[in-house]
DRENSERO-224580 format. One record per residue (C-alpha): residue in one letter; x, y, z. Coordinates in steps of 0.02 Angstrom, whole numbers, padded with zeros to 5 digits, always signed. Layout:
BEGIN
AXYZ
...
This chain:
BEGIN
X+02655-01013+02160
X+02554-00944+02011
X+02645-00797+02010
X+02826-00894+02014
X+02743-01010+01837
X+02710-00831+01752
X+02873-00789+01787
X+02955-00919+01696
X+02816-00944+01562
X+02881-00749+01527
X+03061-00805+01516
X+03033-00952+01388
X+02924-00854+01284
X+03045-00682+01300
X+03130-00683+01137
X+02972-00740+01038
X+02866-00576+00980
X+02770-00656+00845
X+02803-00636+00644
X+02901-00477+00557
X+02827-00378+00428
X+02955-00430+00298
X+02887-00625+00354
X+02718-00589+00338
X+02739-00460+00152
X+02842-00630+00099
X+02696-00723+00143
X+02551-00641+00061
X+02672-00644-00103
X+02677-00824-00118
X+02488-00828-00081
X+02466-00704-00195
X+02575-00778-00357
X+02495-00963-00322
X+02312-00901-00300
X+02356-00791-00472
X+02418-00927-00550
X+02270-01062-00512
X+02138-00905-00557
X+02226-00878-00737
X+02211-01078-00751
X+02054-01102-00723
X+02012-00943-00847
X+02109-01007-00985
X+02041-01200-00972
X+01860-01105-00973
X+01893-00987-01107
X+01992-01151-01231
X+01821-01256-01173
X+01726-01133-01249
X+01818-01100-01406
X+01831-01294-01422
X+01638-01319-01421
X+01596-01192-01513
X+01733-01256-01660
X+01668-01426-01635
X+01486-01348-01666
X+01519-01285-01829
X+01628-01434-01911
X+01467-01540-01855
X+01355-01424-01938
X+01455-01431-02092
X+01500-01629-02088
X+01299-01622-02088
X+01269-01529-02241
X+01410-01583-02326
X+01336-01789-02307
X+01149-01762-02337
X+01187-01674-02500
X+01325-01800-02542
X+01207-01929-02507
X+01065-01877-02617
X+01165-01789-02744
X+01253-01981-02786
X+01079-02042-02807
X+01008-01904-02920
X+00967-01913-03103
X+00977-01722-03114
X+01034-01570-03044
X+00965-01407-03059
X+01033-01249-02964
X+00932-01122-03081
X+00754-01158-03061
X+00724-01017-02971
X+00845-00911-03033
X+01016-00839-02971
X+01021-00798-02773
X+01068-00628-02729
X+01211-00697-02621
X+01284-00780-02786
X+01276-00948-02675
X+01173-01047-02797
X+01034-01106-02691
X+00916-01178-02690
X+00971-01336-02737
X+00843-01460-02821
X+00908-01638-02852
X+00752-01784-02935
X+00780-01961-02958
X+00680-02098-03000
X+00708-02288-02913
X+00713-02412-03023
X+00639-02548-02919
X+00442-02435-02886
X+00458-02297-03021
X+00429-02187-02847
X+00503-02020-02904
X+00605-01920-02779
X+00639-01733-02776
X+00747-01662-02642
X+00776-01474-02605
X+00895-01393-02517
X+00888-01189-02463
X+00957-01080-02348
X+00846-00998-02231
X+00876-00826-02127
X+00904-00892-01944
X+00903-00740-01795
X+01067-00642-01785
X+01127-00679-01981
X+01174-00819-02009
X+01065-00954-02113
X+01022-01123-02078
X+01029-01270-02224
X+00846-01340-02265
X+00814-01518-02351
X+00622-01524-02418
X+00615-01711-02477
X+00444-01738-02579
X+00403-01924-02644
X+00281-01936-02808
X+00198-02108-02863
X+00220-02193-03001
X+00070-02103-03048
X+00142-01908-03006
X+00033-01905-02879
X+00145-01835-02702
X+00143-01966-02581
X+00258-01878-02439
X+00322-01713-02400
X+00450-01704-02252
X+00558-01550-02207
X+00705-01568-02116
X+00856-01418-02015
X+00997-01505-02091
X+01150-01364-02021
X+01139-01220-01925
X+01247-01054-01914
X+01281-01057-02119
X+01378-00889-02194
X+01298-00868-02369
X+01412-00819-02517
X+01538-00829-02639
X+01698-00887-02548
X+01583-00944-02396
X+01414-01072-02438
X+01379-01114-02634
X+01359-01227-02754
X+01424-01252-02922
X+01385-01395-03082
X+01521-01419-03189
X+01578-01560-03318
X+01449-01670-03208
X+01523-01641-03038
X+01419-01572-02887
X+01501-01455-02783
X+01459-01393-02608
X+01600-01271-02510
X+01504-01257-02344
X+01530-01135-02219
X+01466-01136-02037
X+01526-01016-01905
X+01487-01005-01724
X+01536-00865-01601
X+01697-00848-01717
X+01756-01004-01748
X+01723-01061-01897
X+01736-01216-02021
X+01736-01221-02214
X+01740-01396-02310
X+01716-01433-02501
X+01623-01588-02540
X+01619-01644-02727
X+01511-01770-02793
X+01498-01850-02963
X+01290-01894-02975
X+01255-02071-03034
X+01252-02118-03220
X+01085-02075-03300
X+01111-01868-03313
C-alpha cells in the first residue's frame, strides 16, 4: 500500500521541478534594486542629518555672538577697537565697549577677543569687569560666547563708523558655514 501512495504522490508532483534560473536571476534583481534603494536612503537621510546639524551649529554660534555684542554694544558709552592696536587678521579685535549706569555710577567694561581654538578656527571671548563707584573692580567674569569663528577681512570683524557698531560674524563647522552682519547704533552719550 505504501508503495501504491508513492506512486501517485510521484504523479501529482511530476510536472513540478522546482524554480528556473531565469525565476530565481529575476528574483535576486528585485531584491537587489529594493535592498539598493532602502541602503542609498538611509545614507542620504544620514549624510543631510549631518550637514543639517552641523549648519544649525554654526548659525547658533553666530546668532550668539551677534546678540551679546548687540546687547552690550546698545548700552555702551564708548567703543574702542584700537586699544591694542590693529590685529594681524585685519578683524579689529579685540573689542572693548565701557559704560557707566546711571542709577549706581557702577562702571562696566566689556571685552570681546578671539581666541585660537584646536584645528583653526577661533572661538569669541566676552571678559565683563565691573568697577565701583570708587574704580575699585568689583567682578571679573569670562565667558565662550561662539565657537568655530573664521578670523578676517570678509569673514569675522568689526568696524566704527559715523557711530554705528558693526559685527560681520563668521562661524563654520565641518563646511557649512554661516555669516551674519549685525549693526548697532550705541546709546546716546558717545
Amino acid at each position: 500500500m505504501s508503495a501504491m501512495i508513492f506512486h501517485r504522490l510521484r504523479l501529482i508532483n511530476k510536472n513540478q521541478r522546482g524554480f528556473t534560473l531565469i525565476e530565481i536571476l529575476v528574483a535576486l534583481a528585485i531584491t537587489g534594486l529594493i535592498t539598493g534603494g532602502i541602503t542609498g536612503t538611509i545614507f542620504q537621510v544620514i549624510t543631510i542629518e549631518a550637514r543639517t546639524s552641523n549648519h544649525m551649529t554654526a548659525v547658533r554660534q553666530v546668532q550668539n555672538a551677534g546678540f551679546w555684542v548687540s546687547r552690550d554694544a546698545t548700552m555702551a558709552q564708548t567703543v574702542d577697537l584700537e586699544w591694542q592696536g590693529e590685529t594681524p587678521s585685519g578683524s579689529k579685535f579685540p573689542l572693548k565697549l565701557t559704560w557707566t549706569e546711571w542709577d549706581n555710577n557702577e562702571k562696566y567694561e566689556v571685552i570681546y577677543t578671539l581666541q585660537n581654538m584646536i584645528g583653526g578656527p577661533k572661538q569669541l571671548q566676552r571678559q565683563h569687569l565691573t568697577y565701583d563707584a570708587d574704580g575699585y573692580e568689583i567682578g571679573n567674569e569670562t565667558t565662550i560666547l561662539a565657537q568655530y569663528i573664521i578670523p578676517g577681512v570678509g569673514q569675522t570683524r568689526l568696524d566704527f563708523t559715523d557711530g554705528k557698531l558693526t559685527l560681520t560674524v563668521t562661524a563654520t563647522v565641518e563646511r557649512q558655514s554661516e555669516t551674519r552682519t549685525y549693526e548697532v547704533i550705541p546709546r546716546p552719550g558717545m
